[in-house]
C-alpha positions as CSV (number, residue, x, y, z in Angstrom):
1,X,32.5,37.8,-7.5
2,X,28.7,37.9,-7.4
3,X,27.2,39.9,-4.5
4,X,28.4,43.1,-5.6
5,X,26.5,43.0,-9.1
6,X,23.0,41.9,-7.0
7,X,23.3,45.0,-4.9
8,X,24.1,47.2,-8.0
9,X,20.7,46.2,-9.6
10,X,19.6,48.6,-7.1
11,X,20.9,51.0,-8.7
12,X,19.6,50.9,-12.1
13,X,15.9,50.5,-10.5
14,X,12.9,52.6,-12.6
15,X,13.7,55.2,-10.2
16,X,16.9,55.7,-11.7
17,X,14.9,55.9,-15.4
18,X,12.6,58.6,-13.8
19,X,15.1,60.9,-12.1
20,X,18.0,60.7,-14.8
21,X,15.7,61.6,-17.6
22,X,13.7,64.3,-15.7
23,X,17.5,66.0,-15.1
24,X,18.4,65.7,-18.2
25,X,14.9,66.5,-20.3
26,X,14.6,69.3,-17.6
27,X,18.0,70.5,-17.5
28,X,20.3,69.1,-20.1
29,X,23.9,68.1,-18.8
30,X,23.5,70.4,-15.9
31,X,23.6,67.3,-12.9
32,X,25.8,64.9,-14.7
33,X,28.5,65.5,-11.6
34,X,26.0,64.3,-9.3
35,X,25.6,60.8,-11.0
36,X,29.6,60.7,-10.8
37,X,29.7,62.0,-7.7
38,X,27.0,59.4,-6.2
39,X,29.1,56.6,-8.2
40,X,31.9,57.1,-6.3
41,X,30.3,57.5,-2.8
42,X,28.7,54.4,-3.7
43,X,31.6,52.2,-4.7
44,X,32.9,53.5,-0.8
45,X,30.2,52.8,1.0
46,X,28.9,49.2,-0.8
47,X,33.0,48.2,-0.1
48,X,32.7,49.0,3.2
49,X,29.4,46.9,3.6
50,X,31.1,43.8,2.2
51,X,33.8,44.8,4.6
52,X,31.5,44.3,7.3
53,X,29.4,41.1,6.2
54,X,33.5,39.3,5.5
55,X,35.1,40.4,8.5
56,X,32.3,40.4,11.4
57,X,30.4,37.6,9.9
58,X,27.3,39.5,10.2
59,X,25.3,41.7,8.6
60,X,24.7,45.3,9.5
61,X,21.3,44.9,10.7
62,X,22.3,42.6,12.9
63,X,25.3,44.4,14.5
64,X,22.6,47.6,14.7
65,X,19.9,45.4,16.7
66,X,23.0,44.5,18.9
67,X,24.0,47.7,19.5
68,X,20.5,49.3,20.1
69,X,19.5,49.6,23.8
70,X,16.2,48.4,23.6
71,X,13.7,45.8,22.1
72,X,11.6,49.9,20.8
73,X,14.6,51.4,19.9
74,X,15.1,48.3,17.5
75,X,11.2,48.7,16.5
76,X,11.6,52.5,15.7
77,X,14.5,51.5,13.8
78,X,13.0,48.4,12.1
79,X,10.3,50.5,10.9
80,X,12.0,53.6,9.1
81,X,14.4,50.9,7.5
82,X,10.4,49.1,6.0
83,X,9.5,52.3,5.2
84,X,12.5,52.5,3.0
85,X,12.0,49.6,1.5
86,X,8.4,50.2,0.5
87,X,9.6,53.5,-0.9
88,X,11.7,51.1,-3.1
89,X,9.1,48.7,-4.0
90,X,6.9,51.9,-5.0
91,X,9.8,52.6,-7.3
92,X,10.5,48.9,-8.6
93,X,6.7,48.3,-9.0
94,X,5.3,51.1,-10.8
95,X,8.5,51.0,-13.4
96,X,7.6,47.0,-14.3
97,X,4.2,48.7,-15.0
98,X,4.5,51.4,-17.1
99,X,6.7,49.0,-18.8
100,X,4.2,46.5,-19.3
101,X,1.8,49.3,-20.3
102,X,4.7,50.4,-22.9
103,X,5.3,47.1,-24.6
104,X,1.6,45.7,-24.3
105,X,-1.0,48.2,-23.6
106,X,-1.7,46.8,-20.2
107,X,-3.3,48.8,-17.4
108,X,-1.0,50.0,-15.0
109,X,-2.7,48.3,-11.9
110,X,-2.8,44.8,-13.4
111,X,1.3,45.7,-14.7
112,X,1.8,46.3,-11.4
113,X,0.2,43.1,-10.3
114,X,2.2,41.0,-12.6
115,X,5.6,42.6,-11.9
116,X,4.9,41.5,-8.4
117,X,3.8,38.1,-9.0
118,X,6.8,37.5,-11.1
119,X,9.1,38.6,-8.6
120,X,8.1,36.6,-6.2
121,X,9.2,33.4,-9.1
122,X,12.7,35.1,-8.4
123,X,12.5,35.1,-4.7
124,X,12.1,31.4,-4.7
125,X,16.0,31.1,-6.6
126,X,17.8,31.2,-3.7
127,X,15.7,28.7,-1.4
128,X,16.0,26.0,-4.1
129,X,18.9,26.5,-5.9
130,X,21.3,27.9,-4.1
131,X,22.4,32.1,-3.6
132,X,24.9,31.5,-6.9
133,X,22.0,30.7,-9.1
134,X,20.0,33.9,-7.9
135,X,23.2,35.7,-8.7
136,X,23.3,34.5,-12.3
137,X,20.0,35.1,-12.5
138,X,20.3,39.0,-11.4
139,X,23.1,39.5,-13.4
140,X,21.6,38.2,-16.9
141,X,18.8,40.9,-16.0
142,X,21.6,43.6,-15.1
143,X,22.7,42.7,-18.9
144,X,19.1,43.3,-20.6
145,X,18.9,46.6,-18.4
146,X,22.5,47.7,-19.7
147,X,20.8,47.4,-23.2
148,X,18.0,48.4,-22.8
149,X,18.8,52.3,-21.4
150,X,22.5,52.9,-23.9
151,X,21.1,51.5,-27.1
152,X,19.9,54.7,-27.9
153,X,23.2,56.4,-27.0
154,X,24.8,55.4,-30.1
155,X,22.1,57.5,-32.3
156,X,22.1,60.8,-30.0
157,X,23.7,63.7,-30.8
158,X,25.7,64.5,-27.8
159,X,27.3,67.4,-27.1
160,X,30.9,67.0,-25.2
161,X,31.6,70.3,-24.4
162,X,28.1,70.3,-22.8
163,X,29.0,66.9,-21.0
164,X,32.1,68.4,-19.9
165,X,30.2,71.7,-18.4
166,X,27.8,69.1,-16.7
167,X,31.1,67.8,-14.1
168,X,30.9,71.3,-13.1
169,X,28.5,71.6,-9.4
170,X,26.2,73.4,-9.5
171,X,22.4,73.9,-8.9
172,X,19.8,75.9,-10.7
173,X,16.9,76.6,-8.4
174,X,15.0,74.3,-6.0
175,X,13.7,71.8,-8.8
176,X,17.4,70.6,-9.6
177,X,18.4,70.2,-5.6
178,X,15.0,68.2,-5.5
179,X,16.3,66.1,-9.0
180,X,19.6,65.9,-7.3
181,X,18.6,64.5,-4.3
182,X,16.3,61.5,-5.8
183,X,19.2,61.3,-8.0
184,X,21.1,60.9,-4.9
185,X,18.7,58.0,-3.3
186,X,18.0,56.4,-6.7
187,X,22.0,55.7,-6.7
188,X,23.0,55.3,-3.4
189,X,20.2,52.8,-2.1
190,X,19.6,52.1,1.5
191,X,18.5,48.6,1.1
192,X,21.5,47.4,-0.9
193,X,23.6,48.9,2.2
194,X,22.3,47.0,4.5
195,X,22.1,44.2,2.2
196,X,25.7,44.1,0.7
197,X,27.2,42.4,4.1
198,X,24.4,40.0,4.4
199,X,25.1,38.6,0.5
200,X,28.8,38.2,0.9
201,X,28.0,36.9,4.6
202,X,25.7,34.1,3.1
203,X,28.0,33.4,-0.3
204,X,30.7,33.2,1.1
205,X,30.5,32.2,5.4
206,X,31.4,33.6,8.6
207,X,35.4,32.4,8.1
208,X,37.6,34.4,10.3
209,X,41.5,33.2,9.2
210,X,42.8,36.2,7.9
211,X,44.6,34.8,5.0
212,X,41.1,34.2,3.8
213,X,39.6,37.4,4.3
214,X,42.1,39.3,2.5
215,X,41.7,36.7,-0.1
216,X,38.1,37.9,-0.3
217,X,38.4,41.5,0.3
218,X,40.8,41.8,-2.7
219,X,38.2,40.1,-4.4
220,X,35.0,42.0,-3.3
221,X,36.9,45.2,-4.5
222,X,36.8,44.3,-8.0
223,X,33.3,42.7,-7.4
224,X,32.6,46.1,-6.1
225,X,34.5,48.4,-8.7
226,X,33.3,46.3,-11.8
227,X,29.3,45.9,-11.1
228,X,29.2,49.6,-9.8
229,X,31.6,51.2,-12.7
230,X,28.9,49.3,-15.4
231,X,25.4,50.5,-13.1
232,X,27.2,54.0,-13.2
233,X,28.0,54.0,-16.8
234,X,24.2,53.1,-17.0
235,X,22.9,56.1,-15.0
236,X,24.8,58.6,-16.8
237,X,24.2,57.1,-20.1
238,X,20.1,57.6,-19.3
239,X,21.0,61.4,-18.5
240,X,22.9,62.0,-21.3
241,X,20.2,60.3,-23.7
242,X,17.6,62.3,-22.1
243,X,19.7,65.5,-22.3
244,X,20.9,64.8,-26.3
245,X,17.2,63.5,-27.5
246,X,14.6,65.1,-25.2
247,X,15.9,68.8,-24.2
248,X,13.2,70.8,-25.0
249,X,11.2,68.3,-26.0
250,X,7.0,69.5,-25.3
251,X,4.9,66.9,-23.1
252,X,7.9,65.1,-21.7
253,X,6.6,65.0,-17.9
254,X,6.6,61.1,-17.3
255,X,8.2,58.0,-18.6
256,X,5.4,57.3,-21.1
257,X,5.8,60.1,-22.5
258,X,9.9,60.1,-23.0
259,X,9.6,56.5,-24.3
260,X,7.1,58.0,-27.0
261,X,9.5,60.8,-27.8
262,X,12.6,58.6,-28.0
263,X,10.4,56.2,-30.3
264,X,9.5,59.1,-32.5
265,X,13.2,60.8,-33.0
266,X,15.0,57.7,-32.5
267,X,13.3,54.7,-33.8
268,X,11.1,52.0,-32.4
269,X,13.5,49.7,-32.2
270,X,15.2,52.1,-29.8
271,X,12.0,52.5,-28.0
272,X,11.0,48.7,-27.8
273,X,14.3,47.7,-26.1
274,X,14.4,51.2,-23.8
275,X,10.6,49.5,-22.4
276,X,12.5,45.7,-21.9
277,X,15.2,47.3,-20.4
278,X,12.9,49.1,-18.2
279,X,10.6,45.9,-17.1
280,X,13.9,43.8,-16.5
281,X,15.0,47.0,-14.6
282,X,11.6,47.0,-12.5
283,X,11.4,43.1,-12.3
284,X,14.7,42.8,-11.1
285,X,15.5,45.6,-8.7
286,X,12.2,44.3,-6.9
287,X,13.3,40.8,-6.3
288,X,16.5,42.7,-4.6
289,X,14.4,45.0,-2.7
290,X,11.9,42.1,-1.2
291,X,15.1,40.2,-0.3
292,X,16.7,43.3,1.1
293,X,13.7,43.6,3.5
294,X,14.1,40.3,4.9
295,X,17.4,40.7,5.6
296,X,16.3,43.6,7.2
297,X,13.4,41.9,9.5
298,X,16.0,39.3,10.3
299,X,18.8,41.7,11.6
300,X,16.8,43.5,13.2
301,X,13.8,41.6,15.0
302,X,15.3,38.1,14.6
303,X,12.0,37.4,12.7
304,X,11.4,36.0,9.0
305,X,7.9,36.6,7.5
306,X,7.2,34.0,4.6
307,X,7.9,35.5,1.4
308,X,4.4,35.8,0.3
309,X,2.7,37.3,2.8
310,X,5.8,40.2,3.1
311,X,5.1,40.6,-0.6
312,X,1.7,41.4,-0.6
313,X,2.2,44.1,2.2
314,X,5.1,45.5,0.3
315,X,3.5,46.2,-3.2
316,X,0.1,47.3,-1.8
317,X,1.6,50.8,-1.7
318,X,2.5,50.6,-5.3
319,X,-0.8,49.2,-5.8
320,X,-2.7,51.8,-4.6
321,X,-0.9,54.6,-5.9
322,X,-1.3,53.0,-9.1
323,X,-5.2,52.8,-8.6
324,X,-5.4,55.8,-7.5
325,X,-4.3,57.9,-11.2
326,X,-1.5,59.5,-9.3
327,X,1.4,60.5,-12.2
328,X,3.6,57.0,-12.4
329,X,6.5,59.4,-12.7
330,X,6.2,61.6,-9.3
331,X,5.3,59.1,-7.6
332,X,9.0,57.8,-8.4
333,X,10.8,60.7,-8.3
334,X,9.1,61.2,-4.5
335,X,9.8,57.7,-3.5
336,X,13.5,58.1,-4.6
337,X,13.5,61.4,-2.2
338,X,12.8,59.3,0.7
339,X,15.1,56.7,0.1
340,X,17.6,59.5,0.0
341,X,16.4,60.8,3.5
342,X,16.6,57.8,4.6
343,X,20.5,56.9,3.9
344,X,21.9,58.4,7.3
345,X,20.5,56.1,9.1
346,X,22.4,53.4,7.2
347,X,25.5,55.2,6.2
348,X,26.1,56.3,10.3
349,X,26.3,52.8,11.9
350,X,28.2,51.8,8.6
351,X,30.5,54.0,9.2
352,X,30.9,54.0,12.8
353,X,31.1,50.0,13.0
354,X,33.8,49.5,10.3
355,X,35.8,52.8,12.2
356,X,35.4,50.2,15.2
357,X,38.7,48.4,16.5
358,X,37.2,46.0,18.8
359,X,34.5,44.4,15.9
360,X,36.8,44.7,12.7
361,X,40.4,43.8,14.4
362,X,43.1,44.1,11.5
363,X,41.0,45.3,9.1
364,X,39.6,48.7,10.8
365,X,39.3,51.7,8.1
366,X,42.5,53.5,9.1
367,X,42.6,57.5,9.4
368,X,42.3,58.8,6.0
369,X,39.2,55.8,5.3
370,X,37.9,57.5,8.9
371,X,37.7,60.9,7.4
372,X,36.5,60.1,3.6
373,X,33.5,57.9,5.3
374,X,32.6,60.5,7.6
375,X,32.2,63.4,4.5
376,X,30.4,61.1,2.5
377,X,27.9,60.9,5.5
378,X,27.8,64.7,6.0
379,X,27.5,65.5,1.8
380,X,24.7,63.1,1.8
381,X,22.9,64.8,5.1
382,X,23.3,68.3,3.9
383,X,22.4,67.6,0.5
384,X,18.9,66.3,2.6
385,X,18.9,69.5,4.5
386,X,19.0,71.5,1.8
387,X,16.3,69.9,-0.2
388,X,14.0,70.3,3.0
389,X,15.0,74.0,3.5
390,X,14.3,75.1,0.0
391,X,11.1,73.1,-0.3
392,X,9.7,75.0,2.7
393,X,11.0,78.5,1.6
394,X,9.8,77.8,-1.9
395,X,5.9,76.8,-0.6
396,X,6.2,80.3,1.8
């Protein structure tokens, strides 16, 4: 076990912080069945990436380059998957920052700076000391962000039949398809698709004797079930925190400004670990996201880019939205829009490749796996559609 919990970082990123409290300050428990819905789609489609990486013995970027015609159909592809993964680094970046900001008064550029730098520290883990230690590295961080955003559970006063009401779907008007959606690509994370078959590909090698594989696969569904039941629990525990403390709340239009109100009707203590939690959420999740990339480059263009240099072209759009005085928060909710817009692209060879006979032998998804994959896909396209449709008809 190991992998699984790396990809799940992703999933408690500062883009997660942003959407799930701007549902529930916004909205109370009205979206909670989209963070349990997106669990579970996730859990599915982060299996079936493992799947992949253990049976094929290559990662899905790779078996997409394969598949692709042409040297620019590989380029077109290539680049939507980097813009994906800048959208992510704007996420990851911005969140170490306001943390920074939060805990030491720092301006947000020079947080954003830092968060980068120190990422890059991270980067190095694997390259010296081996994938496992990067892994125990990622893991202690998942632990300081589990903290960090339930703490202040425990002093909320939550309202169950509300919770209850919230596992009920249903939208209220354009803003909560637009919350759901970056809820939607804040969970379900296009880089740690593509990633998942790479890490278990790496950890634990291309061995094709079956025995072994459904050794691992047994495995990498705990890995899978575990990492992703504790990043979920996290998700929904920011929502409901939000919905119990901040509901109603005046001013609370950005992360600053729900730390400050947590502070004030929880504590400080609750609002000094919610901002660790948050620059081990930013820290961390970036690290993923830069390694994600490469991964990506690799797969796809059979080319690695030192670490450095593909940093500094990563954060610069961070960087510049960050000099720029945009709102930290937006900027995050936006960037977790287009990751969501973005998951099709992933989730259709996924699911096509693993439905494939001739690459996956044995362990091909049978008929009912066919069919679950294949609405996940759709749900997550239509839920896209939607969000474009009543954007334009609301600006007309």
């Amino acid at each position: 076990m190991g992998p699984a919990f790396v990809a799940a970082v992703a999933y408690v990123d500062p883009g997660n912080v942003a959407a799930n409290l701007a549902a529930g300050a916004g909205y109370g428990y009205l979206l909670v069945w989209v963070l349990v819905a997106a669990n579970i789609m996730a859990m599915l489609v982060q299996f079936l990436s493992a799947k992949l990486g253990l049976v094929t013995g290559h990662s899905l970027p790779e078996l997409v380059g394969e598949a692709l015609p042409r040297r620019g159909g590989r380029l077109a592809y290539w680049f939507q998957a980097e813009l994906v993964a800048a959208a992510t680094d704007v996420a990851e970046i911005i969140g170490g920052a306001v943390a920074l900001q939060l805990l030491f008064g720092l301006p947000l550029l020079v947080g954003g700076v830092i968060t980068g730098v120190l990422s890059l520290a991270i980067l190095a883990i694997p390259s010296r000391h081996g994938q496992r230690a990067f892994e125990i590295v990622i893991i202690g961080m998942l632990v300081v962000i589990t903290i960090g955003f339930t703490a202040g559970l425990a002093l909320s006063p939550l309202s169950w039949s509300g919770v209850a009401s919230g596992l009920i779907p249903r939208f209220e008007g354009t803003e909560t398809v637009m919350l759901a959606t970056s809820m939607l690509g804040a969970t379900v994370m296009p880089h740690a698709v593509y990633m998942h078959s790479s890490l278990v590909r790496d950890r634990h090698g291309a061995d094709g004797r079956p025995r072994r594989i459904a050794t691992l696969l047994r495995a990498t569904r705990w890995d899978v079930a575990v990492s992703l039941v504790l990043a979920g629990s996290v998700n929904i525990a920011m929502l409901l925190l939000a919905a119990a403390s901040l509901q109603g709340a005046e001013g609370i239009d950005g992360i600053a400004e729900a730390h400050a109100a947590l502070s004030d009707s929880l504590g400080p203590a609750v609002g000094l670990i919610f901002a660790v939690g948050l620059f081990a959420s930013g820290l961390a999740s970036t690290s993923v996201g830069a390694y994600a990339g490469a991964e990506i480059m690799a797969g796809l263009l059979h080319m690695r880019v030192p670490m450095l240099a593909r940093r500094l072209v990563t954060i610069m759009p961070a960087l510049i939205i960050l000099a720029s005085g945009a709102n930290p928060t937006q900027a995050l909710l936006w960037s977790q829009v287009l990751l969501s817009m973005g998951l099709p692209f992933a989730l259709v060879p996924l699911a096509r490749f693993t439905a494939n006979r001739r690459l996956m032998g044995r362990w091909v998804n049978g008929r009912v796996m066919v069919v679950v994959a294949w609405t996940v896909v759709a749900a997550i396209s239509a839920l896209n559609v939607v969000l474009v449709v009543e954007t334009v008809m609301a600006d007309l």
